[in-house]
C-alpha positions in Angstrom: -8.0 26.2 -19.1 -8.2 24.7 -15.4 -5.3 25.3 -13.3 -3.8 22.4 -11.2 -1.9 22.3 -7.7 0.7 20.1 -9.0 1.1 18.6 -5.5 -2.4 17.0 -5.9 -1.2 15.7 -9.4 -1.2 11.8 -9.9 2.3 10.7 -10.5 3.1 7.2 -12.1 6.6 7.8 -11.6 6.2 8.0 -7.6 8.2 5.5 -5.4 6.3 3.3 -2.7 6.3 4.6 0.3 4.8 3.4 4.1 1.3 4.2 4.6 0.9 3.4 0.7 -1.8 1.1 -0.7 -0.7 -1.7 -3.3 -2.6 -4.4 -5.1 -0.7 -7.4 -5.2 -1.0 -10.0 -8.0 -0.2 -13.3 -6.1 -1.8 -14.7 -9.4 -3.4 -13.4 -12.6 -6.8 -14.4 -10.7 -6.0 -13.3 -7.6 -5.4 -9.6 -6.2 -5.1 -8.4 -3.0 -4.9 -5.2 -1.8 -2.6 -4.4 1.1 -1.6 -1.1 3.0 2.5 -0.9 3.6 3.5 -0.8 7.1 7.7 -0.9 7.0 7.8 -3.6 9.7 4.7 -5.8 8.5 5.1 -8.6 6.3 3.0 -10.6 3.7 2.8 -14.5 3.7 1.8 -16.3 1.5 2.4 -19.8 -0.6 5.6 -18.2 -2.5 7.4 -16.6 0.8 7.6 -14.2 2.6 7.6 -10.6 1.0 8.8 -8.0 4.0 7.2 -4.7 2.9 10.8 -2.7 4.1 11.6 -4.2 0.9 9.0 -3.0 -1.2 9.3 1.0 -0.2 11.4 2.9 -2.5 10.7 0.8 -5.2 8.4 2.2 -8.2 4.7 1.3 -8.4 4.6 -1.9 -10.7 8.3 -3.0 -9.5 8.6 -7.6 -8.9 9.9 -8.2 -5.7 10.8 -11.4 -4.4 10.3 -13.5 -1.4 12.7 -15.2 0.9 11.6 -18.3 -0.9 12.8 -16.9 -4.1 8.7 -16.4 -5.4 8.0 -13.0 -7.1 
């Protein structure tokens, strides 16, 4: 049997946090991927999605713009 640090062990349960990298689906054709910096923002056609708003959240969570866009 092989032994595992369990700090190195992939969580899906993990929260977002800065520094993180996410792929964003702006559509189900499009994908971007984008590192999270707490004061940065992403803009695009459906708002403006600040990335303060995105840490804490779980991996997979909709968040919406100031538009209203998700």
């Amino acid at each position: 049997m092989l032994l595992m640090d369990s700090s190195t062990k992939i969580s899906f349960n993990r929260c977002i946090r800065d520094g993180d990298l996410v792929i964003v689906y702006e559509r189900h054709d499009i994908m971007k991927a984008v590192k999270v910096c707490e004061n940065s923002v992403l803009q695009n056609r459906f708002g403006v999605f600040k990335h303060s708003d995105w840490i804490g959240k779980p991996f997979g969570s909709k968040v919406f713009s100031n538009k209203g866009g998700f």
